[in-house]
C-alpha positions in Angstrom: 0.0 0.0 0.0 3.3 2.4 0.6 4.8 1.9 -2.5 1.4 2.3 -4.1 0.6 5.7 -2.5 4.4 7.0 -3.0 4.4 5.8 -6.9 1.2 7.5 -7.3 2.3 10.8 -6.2 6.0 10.4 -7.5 3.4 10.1 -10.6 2.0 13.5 -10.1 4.9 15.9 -8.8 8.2 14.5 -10.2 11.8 14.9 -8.7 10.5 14.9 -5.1 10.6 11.6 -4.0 12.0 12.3 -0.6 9.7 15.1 -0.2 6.6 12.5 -1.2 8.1 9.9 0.9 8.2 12.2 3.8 4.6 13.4 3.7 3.4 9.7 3.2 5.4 9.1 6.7 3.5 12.2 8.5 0.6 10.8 7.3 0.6 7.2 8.3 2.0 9.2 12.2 -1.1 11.1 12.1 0.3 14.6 11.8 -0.1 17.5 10.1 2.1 18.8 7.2 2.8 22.6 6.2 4.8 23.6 2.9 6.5 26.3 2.5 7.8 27.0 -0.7 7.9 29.7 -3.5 4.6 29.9 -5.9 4.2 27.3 -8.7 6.6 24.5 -7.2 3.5 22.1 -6.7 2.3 22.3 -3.4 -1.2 22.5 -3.8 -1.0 20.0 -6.8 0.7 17.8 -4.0 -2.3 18.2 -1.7 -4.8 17.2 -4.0 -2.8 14.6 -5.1 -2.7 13.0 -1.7 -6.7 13.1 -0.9 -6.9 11.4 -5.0 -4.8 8.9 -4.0 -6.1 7.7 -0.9 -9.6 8.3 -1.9 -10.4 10.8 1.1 -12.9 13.8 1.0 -11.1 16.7 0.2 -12.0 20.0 1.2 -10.0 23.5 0.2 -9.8 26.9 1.7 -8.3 29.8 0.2 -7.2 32.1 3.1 -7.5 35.8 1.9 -7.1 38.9 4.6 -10.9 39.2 4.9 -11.1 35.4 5.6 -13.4 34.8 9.1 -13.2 32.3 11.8 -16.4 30.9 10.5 -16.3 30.7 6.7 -13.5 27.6 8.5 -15.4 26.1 11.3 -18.8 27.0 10.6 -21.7 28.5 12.7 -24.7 29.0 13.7 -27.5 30.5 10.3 -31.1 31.8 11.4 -33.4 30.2 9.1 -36.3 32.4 8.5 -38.6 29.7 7.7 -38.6 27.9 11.3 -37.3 31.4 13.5 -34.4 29.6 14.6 -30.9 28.7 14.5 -29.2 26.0 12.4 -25.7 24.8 12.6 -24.1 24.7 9.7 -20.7 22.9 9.6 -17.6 24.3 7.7 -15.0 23.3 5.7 -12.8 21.7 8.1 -15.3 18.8 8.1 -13.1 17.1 5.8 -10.8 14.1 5.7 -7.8 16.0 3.8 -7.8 19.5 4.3 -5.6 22.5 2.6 -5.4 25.4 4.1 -4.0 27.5 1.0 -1.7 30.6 1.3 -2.4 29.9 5.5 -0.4 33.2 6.2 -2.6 35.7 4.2 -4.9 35.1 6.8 -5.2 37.2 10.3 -4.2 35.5 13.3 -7.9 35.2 14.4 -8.7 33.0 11.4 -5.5 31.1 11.6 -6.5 30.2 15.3 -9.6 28.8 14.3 -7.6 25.5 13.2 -5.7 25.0 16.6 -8.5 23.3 18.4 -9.2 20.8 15.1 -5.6 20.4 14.7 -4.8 19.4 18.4 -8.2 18.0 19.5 -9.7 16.6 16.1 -13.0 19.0 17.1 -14.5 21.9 16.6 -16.5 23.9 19.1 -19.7 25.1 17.7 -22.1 27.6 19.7 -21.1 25.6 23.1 -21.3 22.2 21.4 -18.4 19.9 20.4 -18.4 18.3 17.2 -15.9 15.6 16.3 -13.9 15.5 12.9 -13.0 12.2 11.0 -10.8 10.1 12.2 -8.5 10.6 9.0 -8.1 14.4 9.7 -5.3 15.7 8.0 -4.4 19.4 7.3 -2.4 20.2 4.6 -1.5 24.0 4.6 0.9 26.3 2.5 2.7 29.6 2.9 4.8 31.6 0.8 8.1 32.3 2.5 9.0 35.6 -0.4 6.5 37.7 0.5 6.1 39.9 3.4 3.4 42.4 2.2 -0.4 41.9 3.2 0.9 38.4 5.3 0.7 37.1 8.6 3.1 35.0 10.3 1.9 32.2 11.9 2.3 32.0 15.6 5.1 29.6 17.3 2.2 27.9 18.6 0.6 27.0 15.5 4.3 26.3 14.0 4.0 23.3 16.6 1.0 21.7 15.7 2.3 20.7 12.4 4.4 17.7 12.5 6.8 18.6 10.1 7.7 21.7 7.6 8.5 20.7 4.0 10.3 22.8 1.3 9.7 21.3 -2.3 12.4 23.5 -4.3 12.7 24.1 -7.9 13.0 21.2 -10.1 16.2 20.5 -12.2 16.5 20.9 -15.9 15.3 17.4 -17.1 13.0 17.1 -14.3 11.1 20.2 -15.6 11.8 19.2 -19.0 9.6 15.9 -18.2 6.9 18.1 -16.3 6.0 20.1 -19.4 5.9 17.1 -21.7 3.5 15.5 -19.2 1.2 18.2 -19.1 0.6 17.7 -23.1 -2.5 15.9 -23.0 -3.7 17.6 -19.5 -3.1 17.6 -15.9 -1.4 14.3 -14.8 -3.7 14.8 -11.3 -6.6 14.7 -13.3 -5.8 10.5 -14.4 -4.6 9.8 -10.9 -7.0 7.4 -9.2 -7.1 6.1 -5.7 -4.5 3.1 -4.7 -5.7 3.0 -1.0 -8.6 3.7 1.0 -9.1 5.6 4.1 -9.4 2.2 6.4 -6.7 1.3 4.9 -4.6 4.5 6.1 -6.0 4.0 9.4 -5.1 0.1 9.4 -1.1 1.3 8.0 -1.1 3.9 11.5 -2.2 1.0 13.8 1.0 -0.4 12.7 3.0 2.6 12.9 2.1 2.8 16.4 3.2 -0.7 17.0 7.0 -0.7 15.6 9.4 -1.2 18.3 11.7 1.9 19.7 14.5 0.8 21.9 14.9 2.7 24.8 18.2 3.9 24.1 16.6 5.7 21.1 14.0 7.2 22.9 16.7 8.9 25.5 18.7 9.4 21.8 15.5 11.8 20.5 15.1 13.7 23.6 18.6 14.4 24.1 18.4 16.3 20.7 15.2 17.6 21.9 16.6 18.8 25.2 19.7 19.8 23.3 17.6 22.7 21.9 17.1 24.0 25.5 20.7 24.8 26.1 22.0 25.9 23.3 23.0 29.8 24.0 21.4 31.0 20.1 18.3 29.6 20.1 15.5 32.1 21.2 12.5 30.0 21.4 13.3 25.6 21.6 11.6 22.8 21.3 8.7 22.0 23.1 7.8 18.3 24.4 5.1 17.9 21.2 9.0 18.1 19.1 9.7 14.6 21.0 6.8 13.2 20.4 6.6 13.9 16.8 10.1 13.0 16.0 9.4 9.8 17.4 6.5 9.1 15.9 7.9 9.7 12.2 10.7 7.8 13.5 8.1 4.8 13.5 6.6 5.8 10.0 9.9 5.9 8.4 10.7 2.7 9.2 7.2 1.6 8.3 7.9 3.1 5.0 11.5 1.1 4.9 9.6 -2.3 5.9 10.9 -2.9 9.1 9.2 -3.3 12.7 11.5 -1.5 14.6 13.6 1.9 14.9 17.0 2.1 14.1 19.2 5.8 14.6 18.8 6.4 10.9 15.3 6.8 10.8 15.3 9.3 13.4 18.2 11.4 11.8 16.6 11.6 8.5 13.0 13.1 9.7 14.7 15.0 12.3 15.1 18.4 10.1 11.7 18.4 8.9 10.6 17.6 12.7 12.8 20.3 14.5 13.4 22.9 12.0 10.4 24.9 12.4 9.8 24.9 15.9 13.4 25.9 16.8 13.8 29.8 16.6 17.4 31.5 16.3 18.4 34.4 18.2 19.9 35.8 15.1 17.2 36.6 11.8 19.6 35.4 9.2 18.2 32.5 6.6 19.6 29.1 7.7 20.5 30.2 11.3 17.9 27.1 12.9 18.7 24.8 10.6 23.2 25.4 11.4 22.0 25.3 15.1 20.2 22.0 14.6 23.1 20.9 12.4 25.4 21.1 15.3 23.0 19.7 17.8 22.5 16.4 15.2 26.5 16.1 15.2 27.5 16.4 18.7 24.8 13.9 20.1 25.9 10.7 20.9 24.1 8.0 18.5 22.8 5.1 20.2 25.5 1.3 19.6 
């Protein structure tokens, strides 16, 4: 069913197999994926492309400035017919959910996706209402721009699993996307290879690969690491440990083995720690060299 879901998107956006890989893993860990990336590099295409594929409801929501808590979550209508109130459920009542252009919105609006994110619910006029159990959101950003944007909070930073950053492709790889666009949009032939049981059934195995102990002190040592380092401004929270773990599990899902090695944990531990660690100084790269030193001076687990 892995190599299914990964061929299918390799399929769709070419060139980024490790990037398709890694979402695949956040998926089967039940998290949360937001990429950043310059326009046109295929991460909305990549979104779709994962609710086709696993034959999920899909959902979309274009975040603009004037954007409102409630064109997400939903509210209460008056219906004029009857003289009273209806609820009327949004567009996070989804299975796969992109949350486009995330930062255009205000930080009201962005908030309005903490609760579903952390809690799989959303709180309606006093009443709780839960999501699906396949609840995924999928949102974007574009890191160029700084006019009519919105950062997103350090808190929301955390409820995302991990950060991805598709890139530009190379020559021949964007040589082969314009020759596949020639009879229309490869996403529009892609068809589902899995089901949404069938993710669910993949994460009860995720949760069941085995994680020696000594890699479990390994990940929060480079967690904890993050705490004493004298650049960072803001470090890791707990939720970092929990997550890198837990696409520890998927990436050795992914590799078809039943337990953790140190590997697994190295490879997701950029797109884990990256950004929820926050540098003193504002220059680019600044986390990513402080998390590059942290990775080298750990011990690794024998």
């Amino acid at each position: 069913m892995v190599k299914k879901l990964v061929d299918a998107l390799d399929s769709v956006l070419l060139g980024k197999h490790d990037s398709v890989e890694l979402l695949v893993m956040a998926l089967l860990a039940d998290g949360h994926v937001l990429i950043e990336d310059v326009p046109g590099t295929g991460k909305t295409t990549l979104a779709k492309a994962l609710a086709a594929a696993v034959g999920a409801d899909f959902a979309r929501i274009q975040f603009t400035p004037d954007l409102l808590p409630a064109d997400v979550t939903g509210g209460a209508v008056f219906k004029a017919n009857t003289g009273e109130f209806e609820i009327r459920k949004g567009p996070v009542f989804t299975q796969v959910l992109l949350a486009d252009e995330i930062n255009r919105a205000s930080p009201r609006t962005q908030s309005a996706l903490l609760e579903a994110m952390e809690e799989r619910q959303v709180s309606l006029e006093g009443e709780r209402h839960a999501l699906p159990e396949l609840f995924m959101v999928l949102a974007t950003e574009n890191p160029v721009e700084f006019h009519g944007v919105f950062p997103l909070p350090e808190a929301q930073m955390d409820r995302f699993m991990i950060r991805l950053s598709l890139g530009y492709p190379t020559a021949e790889t964007e040589l082969d996307i314009v020759r596949s666009h020639r009879a229309g949009r490869p996403l529009a032939k892609l068809g589902a290879v899995t089901s949404p049981e069938g993710v669910l059934e993949a994460r009860t195995c995720v949760r069941e690969i085995h994680v020696d102990e000594s890699l479990e002190r390994y990940a929060v040592s480079l967690v904890q690491a993050t705490r004493g380092d004298a650049g960072v401004r803001l470090a890791a929270s707990p939720r970092a440990g929990i997550n890198l773990l837990a696409m520890a599990r998927a990436c050795a899902y992914v590799a078809g083995r039943d337990f953790v090695n140190p590997d697994d944990i190295q490879r997701v531990f950029y797109p884990v720690m990256e950004h929820r660690v926050f540098a003193k100084e504002s220059a680019p790269g600044a986390s990513h060299a402080i998390l590059s030193g942290i990775l080298s001076q750990t011990s690794i687990p024998r």
